[in-house]
N, C-alpha and C positions, 0 to 999 in steps of 0.2 A: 707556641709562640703566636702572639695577635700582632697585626697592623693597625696602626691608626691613621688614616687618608690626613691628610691638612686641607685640599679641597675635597669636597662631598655636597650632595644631595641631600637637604633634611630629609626627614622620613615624611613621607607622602609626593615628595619628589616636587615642590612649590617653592624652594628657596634654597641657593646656594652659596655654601659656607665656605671659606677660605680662613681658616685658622693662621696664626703667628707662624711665619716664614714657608708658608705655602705659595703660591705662584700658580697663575694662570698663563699656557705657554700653548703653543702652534707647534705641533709634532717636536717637543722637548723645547724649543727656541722662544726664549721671555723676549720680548719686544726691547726695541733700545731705551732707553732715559731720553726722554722730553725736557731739554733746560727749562727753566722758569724763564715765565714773560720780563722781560724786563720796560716798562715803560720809561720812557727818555721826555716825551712833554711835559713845559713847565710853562703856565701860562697865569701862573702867579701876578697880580697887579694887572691884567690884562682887562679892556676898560670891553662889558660886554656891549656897549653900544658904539664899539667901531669895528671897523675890520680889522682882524689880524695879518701878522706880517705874512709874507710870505717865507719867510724862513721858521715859526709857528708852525704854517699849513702843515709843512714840509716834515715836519719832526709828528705829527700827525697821522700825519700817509704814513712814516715809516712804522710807527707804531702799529698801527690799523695793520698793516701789511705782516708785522713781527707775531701777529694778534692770528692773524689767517694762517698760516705757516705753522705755528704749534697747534691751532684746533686740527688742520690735516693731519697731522702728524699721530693726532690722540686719536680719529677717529681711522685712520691708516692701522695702531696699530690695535685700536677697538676691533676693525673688520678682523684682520689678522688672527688674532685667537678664537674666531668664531663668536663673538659677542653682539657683533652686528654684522648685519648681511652687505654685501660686495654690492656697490651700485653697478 
């Protein structure tokens, strides 16, 4: 009887392979699902030679903020399986 890995090492040990429904996990434990970004500004007709509103800005920041929160989150669970190192 043979095994076939889904994740493996090529041969020479320079690139790793993750085959159809293999998984990269931390002692058995696959990281949680990361939602997709959802971006909310619409700054549609908006004239670029004035200032924007402040409720604009606003929808802005929270973006930016929606924006910071899922890259932690990928590189949280990047470190997590050993992919990147732990600051």
């Amino acid at each position: 009887m043979s095994y076939n890995a889904k994740v493996y090492m090529k041969q020479g040990g320079d690139e790793l392979v993750v085959d159809t429904g293999g998984k990269i996990t931390a002692a058995g434990t696959q990281a949680d699902h990361i939602a997709d970004v959802a971006i909310t500004t619409d700054l549609t007709g908006v004239d670029t030679g004035t200032d924007m509103t402040a409720a604009q800005a606003a929808t802005i920041v929270a973006d930016l903020n929606s924006i910071k929160t899922k890259m932690n989150a990928i590189l949280a669970a990047l470190e997590g399986v050993g992919i990147l190192k732990t600051s």
